[in-house]
mmCIF file of the N, C-alpha and C atoms, coordinates in Angstrom:
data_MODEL
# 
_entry.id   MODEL 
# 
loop_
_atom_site.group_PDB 
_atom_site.id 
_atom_site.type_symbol 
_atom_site.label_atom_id 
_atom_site.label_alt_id 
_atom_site.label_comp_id 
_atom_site.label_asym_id 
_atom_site.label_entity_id 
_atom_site.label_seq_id 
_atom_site.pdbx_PDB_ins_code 
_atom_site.Cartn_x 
_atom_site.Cartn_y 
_atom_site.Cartn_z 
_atom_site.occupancy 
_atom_site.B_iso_or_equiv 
_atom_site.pdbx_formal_charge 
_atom_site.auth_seq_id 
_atom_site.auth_comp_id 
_atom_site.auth_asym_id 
_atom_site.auth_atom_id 
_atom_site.pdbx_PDB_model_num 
ATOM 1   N N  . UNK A 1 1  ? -20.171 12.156 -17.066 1.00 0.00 ? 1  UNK A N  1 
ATOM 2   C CA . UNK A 1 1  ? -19.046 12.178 -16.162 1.00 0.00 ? 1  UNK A CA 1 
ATOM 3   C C  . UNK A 1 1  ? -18.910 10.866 -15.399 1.00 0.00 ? 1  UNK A C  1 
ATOM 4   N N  . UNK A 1 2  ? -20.237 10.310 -15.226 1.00 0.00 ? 2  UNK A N  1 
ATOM 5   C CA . UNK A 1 2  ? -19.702 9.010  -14.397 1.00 0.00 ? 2  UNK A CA 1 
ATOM 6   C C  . UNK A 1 2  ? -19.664 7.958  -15.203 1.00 0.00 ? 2  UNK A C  1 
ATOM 7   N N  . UNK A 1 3  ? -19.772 7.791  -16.393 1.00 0.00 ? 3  UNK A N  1 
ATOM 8   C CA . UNK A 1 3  ? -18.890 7.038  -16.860 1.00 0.00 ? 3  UNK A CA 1 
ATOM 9   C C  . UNK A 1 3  ? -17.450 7.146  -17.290 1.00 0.00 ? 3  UNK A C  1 
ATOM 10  N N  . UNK A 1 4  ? -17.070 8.104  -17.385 1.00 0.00 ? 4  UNK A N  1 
ATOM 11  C CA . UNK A 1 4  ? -15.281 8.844  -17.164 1.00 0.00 ? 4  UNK A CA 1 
ATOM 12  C C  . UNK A 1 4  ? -14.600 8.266  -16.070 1.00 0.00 ? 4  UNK A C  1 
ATOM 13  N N  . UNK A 1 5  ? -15.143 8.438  -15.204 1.00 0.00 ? 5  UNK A N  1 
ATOM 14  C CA . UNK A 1 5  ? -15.223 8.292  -13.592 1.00 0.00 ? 5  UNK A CA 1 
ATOM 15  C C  . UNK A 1 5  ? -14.612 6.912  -13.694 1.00 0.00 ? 5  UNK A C  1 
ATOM 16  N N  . UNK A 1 6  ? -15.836 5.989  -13.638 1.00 0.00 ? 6  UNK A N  1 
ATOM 17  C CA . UNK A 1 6  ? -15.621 4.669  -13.700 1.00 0.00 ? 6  UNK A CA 1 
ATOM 18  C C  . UNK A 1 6  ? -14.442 3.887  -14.682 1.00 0.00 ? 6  UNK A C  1 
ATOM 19  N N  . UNK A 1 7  ? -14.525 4.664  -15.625 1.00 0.00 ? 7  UNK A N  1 
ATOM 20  C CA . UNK A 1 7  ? -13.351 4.287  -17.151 1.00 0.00 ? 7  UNK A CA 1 
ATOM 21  C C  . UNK A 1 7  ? -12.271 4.137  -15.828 1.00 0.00 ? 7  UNK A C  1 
ATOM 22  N N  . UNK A 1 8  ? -12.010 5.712  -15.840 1.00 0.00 ? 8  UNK A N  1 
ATOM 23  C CA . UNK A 1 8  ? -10.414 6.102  -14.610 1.00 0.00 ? 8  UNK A CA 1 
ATOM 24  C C  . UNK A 1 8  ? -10.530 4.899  -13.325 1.00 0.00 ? 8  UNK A C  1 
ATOM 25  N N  . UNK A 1 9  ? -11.325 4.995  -12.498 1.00 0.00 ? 9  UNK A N  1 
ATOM 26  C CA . UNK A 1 9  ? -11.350 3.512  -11.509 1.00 0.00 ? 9  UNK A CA 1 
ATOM 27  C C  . UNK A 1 9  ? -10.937 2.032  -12.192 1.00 0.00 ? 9  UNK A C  1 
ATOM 28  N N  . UNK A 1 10 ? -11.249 1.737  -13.184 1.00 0.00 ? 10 UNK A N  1 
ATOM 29  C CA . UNK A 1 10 ? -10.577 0.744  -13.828 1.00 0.00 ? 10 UNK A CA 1 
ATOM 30  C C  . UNK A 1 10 ? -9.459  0.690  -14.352 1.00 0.00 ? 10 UNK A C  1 
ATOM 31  N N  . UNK A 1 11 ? -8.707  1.820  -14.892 1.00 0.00 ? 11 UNK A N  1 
ATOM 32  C CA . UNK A 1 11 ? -7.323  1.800  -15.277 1.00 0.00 ? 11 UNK A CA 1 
ATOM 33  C C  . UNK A 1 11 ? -6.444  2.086  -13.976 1.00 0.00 ? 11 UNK A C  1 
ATOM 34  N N  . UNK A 1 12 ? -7.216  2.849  -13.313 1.00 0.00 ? 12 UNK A N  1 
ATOM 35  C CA . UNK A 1 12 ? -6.481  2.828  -11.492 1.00 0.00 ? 12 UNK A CA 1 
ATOM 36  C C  . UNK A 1 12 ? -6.079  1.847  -11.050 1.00 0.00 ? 12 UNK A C  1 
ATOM 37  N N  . UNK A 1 13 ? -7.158  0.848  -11.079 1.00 0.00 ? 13 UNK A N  1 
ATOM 38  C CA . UNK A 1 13 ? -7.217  -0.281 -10.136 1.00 0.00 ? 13 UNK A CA 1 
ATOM 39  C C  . UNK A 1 13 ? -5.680  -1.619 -10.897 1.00 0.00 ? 13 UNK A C  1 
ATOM 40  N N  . UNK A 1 14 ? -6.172  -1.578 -12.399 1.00 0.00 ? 14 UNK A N  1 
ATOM 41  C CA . UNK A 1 14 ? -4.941  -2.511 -13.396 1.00 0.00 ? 14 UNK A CA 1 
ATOM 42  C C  . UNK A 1 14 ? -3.597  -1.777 -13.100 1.00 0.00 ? 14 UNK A C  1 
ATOM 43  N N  . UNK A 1 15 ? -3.684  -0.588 -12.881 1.00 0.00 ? 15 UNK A N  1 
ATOM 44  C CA . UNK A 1 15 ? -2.160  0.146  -12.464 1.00 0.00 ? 15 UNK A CA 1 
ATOM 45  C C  . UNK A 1 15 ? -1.645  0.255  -11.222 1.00 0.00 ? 15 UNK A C  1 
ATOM 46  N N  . UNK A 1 16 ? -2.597  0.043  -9.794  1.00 0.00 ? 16 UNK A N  1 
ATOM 47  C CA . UNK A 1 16 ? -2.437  -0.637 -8.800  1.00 0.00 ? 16 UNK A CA 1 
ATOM 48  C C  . UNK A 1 16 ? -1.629  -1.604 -8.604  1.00 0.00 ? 16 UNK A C  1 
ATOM 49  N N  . UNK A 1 17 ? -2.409  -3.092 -9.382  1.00 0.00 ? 17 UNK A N  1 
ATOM 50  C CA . UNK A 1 17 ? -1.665  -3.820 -9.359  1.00 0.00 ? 17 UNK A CA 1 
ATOM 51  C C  . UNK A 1 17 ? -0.793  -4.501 -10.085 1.00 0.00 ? 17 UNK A C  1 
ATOM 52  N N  . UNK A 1 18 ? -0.417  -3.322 -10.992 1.00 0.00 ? 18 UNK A N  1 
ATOM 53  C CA . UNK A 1 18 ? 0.861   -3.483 -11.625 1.00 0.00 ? 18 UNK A CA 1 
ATOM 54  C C  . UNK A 1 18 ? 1.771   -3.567 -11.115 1.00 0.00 ? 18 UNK A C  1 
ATOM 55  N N  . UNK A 1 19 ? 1.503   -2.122 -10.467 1.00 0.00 ? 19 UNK A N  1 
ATOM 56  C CA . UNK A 1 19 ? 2.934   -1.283 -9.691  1.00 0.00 ? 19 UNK A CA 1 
ATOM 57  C C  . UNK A 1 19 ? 3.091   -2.198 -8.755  1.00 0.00 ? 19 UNK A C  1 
ATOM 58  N N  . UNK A 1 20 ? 2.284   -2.695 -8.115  1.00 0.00 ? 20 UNK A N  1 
ATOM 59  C CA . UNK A 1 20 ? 2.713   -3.850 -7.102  1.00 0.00 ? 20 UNK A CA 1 
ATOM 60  C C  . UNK A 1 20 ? 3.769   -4.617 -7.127  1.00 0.00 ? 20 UNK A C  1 
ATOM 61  N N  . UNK A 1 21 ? 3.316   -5.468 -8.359  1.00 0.00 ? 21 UNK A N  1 
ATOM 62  C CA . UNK A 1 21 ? 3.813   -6.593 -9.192  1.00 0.00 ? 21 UNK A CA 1 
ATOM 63  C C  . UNK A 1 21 ? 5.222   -5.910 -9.430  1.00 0.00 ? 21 UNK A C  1 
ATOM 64  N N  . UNK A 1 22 ? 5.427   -4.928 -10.257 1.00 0.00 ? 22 UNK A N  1 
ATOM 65  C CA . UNK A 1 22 ? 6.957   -5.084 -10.681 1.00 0.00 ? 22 UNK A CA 1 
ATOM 66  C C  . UNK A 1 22 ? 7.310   -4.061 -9.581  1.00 0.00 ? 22 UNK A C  1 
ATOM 67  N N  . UNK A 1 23 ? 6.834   -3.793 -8.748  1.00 0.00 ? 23 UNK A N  1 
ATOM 68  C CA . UNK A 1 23 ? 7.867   -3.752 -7.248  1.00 0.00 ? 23 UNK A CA 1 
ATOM 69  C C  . UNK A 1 23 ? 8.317   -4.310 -6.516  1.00 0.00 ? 23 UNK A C  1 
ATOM 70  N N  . UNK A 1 24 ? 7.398   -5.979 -6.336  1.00 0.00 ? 24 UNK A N  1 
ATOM 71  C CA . UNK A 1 24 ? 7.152   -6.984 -5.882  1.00 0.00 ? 24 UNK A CA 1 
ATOM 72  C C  . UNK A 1 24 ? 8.470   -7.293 -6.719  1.00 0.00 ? 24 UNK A C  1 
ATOM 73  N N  . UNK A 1 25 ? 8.849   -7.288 -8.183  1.00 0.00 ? 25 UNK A N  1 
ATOM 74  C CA . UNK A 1 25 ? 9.679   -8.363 -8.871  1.00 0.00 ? 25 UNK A CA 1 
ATOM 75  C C  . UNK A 1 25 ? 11.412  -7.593 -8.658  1.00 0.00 ? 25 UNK A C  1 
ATOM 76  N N  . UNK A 1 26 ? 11.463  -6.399 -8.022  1.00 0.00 ? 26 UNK A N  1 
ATOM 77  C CA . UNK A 1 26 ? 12.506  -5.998 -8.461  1.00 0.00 ? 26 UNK A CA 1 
ATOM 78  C C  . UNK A 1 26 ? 13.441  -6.690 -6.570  1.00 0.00 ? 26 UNK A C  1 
ATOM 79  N N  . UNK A 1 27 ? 14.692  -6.507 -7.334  1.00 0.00 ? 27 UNK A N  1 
ATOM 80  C CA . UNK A 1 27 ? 15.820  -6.769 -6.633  1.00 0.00 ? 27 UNK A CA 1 
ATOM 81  C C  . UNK A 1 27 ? 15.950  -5.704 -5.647  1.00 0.00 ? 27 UNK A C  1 
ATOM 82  N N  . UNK A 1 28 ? 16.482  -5.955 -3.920  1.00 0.00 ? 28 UNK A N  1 
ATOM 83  C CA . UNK A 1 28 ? 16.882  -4.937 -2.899  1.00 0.00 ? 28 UNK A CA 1 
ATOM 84  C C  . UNK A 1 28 ? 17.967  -4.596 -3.999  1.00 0.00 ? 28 UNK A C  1 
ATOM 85  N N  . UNK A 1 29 ? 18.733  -3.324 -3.484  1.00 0.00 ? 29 UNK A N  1 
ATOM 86  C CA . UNK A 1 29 ? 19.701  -2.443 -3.785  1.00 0.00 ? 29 UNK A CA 1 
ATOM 87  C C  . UNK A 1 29 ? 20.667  -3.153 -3.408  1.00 0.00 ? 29 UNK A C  1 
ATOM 88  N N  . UNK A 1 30 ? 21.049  -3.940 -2.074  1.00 0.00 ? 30 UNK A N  1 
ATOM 89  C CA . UNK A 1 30 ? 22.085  -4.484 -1.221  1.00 0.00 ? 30 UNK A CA 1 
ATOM 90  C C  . UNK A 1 30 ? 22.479  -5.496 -1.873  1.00 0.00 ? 30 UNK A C  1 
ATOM 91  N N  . UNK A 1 31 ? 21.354  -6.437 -2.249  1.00 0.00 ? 31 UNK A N  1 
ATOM 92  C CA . UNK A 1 31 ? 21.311  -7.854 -2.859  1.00 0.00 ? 31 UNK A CA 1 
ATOM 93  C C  . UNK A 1 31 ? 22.277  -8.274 -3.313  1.00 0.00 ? 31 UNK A C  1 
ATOM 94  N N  . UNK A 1 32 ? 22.641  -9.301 -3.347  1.00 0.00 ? 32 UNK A N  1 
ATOM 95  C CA . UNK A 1 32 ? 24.175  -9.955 -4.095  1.00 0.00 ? 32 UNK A CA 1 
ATOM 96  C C  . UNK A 1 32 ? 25.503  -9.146 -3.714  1.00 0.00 ? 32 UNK A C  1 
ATOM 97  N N  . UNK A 1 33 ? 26.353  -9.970 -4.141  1.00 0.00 ? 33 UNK A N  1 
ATOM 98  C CA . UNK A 1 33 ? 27.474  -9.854 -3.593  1.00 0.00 ? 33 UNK A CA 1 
ATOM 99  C C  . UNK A 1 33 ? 28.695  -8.358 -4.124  1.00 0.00 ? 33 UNK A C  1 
ATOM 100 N N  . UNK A 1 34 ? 27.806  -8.405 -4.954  1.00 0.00 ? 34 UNK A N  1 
ATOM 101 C CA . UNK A 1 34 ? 28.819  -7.351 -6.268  1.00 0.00 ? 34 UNK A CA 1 
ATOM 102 C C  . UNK A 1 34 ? 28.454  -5.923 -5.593  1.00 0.00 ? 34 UNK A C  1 
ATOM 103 N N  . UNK A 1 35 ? 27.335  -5.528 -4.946  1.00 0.00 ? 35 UNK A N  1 
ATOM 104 C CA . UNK A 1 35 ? 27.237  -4.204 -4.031  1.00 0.00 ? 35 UNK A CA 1 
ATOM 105 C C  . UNK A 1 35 ? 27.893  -3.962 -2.692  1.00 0.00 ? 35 UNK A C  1 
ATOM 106 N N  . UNK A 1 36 ? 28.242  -4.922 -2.788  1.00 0.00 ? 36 UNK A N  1 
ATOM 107 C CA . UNK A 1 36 ? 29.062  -4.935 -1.240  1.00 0.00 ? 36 UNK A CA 1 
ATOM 108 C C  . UNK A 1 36 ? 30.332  -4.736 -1.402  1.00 0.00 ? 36 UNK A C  1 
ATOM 109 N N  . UNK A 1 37 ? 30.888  -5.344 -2.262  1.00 0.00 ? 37 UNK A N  1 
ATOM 110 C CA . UNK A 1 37 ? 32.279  -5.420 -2.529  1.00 0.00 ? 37 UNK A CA 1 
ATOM 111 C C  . UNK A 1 37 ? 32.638  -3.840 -2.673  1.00 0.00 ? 37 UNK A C  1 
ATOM 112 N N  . UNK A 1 38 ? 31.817  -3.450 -3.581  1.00 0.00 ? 38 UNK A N  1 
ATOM 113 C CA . UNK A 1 38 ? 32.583  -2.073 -4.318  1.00 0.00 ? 38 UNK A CA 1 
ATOM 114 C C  . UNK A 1 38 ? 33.116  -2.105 -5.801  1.00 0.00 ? 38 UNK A C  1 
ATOM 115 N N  . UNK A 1 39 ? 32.836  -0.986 -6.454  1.00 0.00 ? 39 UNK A N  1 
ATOM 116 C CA . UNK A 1 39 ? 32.996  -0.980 -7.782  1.00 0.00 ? 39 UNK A CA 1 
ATOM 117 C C  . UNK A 1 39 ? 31.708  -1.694 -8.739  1.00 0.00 ? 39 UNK A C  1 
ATOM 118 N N  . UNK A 1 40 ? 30.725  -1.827 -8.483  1.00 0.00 ? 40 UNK A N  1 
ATOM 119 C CA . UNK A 1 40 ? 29.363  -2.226 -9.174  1.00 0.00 ? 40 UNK A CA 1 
ATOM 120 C C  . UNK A 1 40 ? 28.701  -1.765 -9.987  1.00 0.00 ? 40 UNK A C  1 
ATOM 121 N N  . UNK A 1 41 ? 29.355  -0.201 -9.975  1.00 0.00 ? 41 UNK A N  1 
ATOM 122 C CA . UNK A 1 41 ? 29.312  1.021  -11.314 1.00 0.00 ? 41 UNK A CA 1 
ATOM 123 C C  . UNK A 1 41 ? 29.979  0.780  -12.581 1.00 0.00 ? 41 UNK A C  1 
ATOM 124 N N  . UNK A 1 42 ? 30.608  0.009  -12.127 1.00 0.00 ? 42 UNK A N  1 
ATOM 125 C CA . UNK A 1 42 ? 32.241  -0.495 -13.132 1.00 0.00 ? 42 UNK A CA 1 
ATOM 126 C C  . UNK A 1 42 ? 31.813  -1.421 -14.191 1.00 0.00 ? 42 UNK A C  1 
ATOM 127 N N  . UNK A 1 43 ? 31.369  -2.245 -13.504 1.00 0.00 ? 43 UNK A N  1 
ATOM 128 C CA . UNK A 1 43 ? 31.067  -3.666 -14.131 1.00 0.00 ? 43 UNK A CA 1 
ATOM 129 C C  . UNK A 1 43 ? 29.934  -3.765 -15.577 1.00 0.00 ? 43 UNK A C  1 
ATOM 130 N N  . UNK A 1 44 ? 30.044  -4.584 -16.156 1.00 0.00 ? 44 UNK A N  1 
ATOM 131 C CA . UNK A 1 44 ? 29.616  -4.747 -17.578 1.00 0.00 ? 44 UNK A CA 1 
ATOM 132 C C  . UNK A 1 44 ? 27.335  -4.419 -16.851 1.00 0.00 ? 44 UNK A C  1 
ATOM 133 N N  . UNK A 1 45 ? 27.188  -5.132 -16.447 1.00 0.00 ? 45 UNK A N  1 
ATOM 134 C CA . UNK A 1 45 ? 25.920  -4.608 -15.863 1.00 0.00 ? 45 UNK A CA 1 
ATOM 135 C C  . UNK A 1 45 ? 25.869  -3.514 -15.359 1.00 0.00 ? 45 UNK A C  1 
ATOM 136 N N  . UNK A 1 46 ? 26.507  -2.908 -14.702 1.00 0.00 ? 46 UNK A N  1 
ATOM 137 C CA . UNK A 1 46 ? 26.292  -1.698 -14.255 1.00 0.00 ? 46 UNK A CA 1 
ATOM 138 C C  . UNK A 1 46 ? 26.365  -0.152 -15.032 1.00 0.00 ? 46 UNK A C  1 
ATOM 139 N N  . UNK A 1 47 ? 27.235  -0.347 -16.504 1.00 0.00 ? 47 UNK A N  1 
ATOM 140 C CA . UNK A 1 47 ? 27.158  0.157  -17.367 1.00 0.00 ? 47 UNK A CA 1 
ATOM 141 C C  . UNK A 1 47 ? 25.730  0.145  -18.155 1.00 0.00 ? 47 UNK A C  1 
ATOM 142 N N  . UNK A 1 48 ? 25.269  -1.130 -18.613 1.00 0.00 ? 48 UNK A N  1 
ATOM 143 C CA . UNK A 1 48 ? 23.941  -1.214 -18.992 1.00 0.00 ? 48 UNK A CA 1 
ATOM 144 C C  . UNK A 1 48 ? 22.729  -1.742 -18.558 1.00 0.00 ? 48 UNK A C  1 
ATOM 145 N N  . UNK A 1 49 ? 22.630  -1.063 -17.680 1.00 0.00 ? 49 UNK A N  1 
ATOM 146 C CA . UNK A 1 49 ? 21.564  -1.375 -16.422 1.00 0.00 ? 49 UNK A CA 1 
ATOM 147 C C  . UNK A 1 49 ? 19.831  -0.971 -16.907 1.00 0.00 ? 49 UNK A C  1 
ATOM 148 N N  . UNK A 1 50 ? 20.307  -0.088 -18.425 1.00 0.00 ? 50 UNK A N  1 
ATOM 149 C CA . UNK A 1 50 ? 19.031  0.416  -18.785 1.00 0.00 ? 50 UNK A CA 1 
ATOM 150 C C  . UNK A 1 50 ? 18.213  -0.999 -19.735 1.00 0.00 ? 50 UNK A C  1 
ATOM 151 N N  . UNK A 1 51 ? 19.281  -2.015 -20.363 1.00 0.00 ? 51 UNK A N  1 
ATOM 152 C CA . UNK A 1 51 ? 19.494  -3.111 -20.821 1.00 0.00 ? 51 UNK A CA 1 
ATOM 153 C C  . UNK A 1 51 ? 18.782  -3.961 -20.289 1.00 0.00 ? 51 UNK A C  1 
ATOM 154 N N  . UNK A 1 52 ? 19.309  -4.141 -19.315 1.00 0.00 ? 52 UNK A N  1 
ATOM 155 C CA . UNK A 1 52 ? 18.752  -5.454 -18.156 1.00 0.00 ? 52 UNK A CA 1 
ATOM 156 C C  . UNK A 1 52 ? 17.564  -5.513 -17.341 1.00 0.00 ? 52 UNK A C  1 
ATOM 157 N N  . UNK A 1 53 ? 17.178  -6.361 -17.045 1.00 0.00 ? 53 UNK A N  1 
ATOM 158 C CA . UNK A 1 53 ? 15.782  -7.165 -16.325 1.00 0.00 ? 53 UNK A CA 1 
ATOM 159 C C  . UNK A 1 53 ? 15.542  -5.783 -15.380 1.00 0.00 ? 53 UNK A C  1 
ATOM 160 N N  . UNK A 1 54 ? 16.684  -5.579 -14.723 1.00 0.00 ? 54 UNK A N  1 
ATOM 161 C CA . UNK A 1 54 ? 16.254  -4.645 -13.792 1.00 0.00 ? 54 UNK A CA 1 
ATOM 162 C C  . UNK A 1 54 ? 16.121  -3.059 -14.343 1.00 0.00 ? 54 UNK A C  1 
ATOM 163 N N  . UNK A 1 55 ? 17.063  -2.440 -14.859 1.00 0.00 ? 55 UNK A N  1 
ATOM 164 C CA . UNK A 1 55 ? 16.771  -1.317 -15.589 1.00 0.00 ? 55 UNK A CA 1 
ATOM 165 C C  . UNK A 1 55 ? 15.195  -1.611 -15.683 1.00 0.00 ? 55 UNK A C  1 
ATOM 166 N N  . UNK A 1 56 ? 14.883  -2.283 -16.410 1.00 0.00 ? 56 UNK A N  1 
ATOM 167 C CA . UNK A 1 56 ? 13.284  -2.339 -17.218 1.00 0.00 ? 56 UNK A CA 1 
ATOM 168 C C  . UNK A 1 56 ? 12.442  -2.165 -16.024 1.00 0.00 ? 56 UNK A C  1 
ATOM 169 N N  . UNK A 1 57 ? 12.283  -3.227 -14.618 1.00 0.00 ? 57 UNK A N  1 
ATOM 170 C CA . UNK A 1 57 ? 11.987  -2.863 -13.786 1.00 0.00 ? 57 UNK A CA 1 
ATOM 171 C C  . UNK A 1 57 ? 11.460  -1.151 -13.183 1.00 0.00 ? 57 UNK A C  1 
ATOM 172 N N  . UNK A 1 58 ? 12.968  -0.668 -13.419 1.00 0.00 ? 58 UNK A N  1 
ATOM 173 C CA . UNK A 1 58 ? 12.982  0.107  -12.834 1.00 0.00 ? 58 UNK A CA 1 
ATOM 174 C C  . UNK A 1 58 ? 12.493  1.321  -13.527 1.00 0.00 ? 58 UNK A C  1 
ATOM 175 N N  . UNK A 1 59 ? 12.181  1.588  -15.037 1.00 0.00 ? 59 UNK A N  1 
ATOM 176 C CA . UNK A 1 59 ? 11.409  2.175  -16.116 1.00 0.00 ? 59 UNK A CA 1 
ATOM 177 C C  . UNK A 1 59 ? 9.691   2.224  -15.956 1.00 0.00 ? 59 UNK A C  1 
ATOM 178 N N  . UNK A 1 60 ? 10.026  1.143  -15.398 1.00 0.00 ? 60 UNK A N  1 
ATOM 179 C CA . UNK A 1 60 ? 7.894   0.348  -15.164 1.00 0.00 ? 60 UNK A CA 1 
ATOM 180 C C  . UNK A 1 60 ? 7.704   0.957  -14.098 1.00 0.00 ? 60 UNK A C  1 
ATOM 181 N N  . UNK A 1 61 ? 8.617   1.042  -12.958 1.00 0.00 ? 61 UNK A N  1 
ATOM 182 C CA . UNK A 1 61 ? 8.002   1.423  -12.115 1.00 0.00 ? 61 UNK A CA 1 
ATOM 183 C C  . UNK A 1 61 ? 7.654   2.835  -11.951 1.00 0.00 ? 61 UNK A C  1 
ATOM 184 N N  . UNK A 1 62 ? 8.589   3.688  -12.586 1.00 0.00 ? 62 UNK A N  1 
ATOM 185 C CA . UNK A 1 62 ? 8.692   5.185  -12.473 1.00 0.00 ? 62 UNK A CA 1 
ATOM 186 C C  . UNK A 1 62 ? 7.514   5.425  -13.697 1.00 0.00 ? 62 UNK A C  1 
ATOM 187 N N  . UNK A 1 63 ? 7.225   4.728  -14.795 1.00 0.00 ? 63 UNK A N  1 
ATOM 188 C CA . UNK A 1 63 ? 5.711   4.995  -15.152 1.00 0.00 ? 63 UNK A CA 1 
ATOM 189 C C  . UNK A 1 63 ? 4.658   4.788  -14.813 1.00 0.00 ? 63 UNK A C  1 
ATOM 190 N N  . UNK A 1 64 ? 4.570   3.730  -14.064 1.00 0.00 ? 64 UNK A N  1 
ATOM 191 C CA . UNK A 1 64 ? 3.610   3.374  -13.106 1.00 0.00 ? 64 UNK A CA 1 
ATOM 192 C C  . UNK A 1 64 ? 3.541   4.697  -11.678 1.00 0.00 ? 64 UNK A C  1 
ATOM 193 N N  . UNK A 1 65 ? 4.429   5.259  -11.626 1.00 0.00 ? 65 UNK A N  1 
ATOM 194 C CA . UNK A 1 65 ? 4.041   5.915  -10.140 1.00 0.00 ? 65 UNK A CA 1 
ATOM 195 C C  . UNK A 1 65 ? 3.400   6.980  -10.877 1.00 0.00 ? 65 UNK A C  1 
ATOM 196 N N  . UNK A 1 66 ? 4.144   7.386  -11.723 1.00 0.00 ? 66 UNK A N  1 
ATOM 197 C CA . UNK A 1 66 ? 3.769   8.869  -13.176 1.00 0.00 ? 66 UNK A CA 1 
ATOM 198 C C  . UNK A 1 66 ? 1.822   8.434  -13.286 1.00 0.00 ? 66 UNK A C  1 
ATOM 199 N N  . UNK A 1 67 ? 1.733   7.520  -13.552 1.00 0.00 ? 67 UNK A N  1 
ATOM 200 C CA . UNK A 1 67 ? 0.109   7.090  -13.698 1.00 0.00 ? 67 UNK A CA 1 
ATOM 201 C C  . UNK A 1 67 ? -0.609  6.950  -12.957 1.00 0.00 ? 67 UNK A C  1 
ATOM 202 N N  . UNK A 1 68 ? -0.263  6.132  -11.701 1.00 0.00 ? 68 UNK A N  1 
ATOM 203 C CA . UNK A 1 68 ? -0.788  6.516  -10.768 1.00 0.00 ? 68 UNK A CA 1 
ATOM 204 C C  . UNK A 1 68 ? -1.233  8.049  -9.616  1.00 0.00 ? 68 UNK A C  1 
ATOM 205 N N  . UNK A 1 69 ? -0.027  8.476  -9.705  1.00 0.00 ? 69 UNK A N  1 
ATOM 206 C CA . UNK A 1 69 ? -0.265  10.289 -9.335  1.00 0.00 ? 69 UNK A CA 1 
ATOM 207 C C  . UNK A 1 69 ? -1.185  10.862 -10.174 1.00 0.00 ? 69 UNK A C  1 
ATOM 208 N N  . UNK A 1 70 ? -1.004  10.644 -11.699 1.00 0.00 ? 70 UNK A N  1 
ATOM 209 C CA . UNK A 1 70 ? -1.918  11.449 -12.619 1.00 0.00 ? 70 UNK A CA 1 
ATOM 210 C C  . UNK A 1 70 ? -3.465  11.327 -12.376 1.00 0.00 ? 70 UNK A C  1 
ATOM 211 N N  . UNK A 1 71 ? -3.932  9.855  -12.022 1.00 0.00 ? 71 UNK A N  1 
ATOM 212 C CA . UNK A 1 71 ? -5.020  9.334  -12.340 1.00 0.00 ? 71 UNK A CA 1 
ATOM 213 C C  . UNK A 1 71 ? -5.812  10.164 -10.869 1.00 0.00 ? 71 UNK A C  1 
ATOM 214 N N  . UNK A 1 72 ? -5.257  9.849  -10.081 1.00 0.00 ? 72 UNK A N  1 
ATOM 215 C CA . UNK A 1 72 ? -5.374  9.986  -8.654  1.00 0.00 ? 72 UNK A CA 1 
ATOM 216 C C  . UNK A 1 72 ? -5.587  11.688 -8.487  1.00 0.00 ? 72 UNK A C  1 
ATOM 217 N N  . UNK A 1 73 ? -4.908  12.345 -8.996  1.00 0.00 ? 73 UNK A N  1 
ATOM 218 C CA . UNK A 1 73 ? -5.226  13.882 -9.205  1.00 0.00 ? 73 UNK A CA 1 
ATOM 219 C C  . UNK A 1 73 ? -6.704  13.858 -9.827  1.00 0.00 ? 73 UNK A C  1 
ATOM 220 N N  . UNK A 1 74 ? -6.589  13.111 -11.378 1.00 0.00 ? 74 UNK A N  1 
ATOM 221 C CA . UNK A 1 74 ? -7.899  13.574 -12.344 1.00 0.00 ? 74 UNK A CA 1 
ATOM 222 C C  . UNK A 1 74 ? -9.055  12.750 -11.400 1.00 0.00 ? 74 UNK A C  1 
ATOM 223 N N  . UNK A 1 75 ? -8.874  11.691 -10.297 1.00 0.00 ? 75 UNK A N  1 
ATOM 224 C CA . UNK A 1 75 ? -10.088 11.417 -9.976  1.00 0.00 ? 75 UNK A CA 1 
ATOM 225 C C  . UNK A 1 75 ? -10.716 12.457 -9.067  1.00 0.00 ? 75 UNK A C  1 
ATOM 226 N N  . UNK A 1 76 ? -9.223  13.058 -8.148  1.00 0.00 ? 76 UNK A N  1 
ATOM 227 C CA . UNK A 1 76 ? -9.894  14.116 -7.299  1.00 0.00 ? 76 UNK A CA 1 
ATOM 228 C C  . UNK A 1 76 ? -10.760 15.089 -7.518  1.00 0.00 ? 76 UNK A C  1 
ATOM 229 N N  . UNK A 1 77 ? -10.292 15.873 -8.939  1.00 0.00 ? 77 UNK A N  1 
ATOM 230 C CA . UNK A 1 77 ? -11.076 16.505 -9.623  1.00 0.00 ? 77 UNK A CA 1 
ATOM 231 C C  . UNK A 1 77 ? -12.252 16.554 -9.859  1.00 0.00 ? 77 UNK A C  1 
ATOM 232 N N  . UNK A 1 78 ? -12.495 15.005 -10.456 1.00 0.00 ? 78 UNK A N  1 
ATOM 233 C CA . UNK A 1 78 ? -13.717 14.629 -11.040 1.00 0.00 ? 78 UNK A CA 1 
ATOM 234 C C  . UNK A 1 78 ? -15.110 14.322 -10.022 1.00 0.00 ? 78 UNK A C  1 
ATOM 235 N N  . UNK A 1 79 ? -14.248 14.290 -8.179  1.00 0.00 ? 79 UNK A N  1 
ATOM 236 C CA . UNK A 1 79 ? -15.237 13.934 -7.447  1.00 0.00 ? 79 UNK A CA 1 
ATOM 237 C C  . UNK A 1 79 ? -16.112 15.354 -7.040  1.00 0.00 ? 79 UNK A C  1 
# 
């Protein structure tokens, strides 16, 4: 078991500072000019947002939180 243990503390710790990182990289919501205006749903990016730098962002991060909760449960367990 404590080497399980330890395995999980190491993929914890690389998924830590993942999630950091591409939270760290993503764009405020407000940012730029095109959210302010109105109509930002409309626009050729905003249609394919799953496409773009940020979509992806925003994919990483919601697996990253998914991994982190998981890991964080199985360590509780394991203590």
């Amino acid at each position: 078991m404590a080497v399980v243990k330890i395995i999980l503390l190491a993929i914890y710790a690389v998924i830590c500072i993942g999630l950091i990182c591409v939270v760290l990289l993503q764009s405020g919501k407000s940012a730029g000019l095109t959210g302010s205006i109105g109509g930002a749903a409309e626009t050729y990016w905003g249609k394919n947002k799953a496409r773009s730098l940020e979509g992806t962002f925003e994919k990483y991060t919601k697996i990253g939180a998914f991994s982190f909760i998981a890991i964080t449960i199985l360590l509780n367990i394991l203590a």
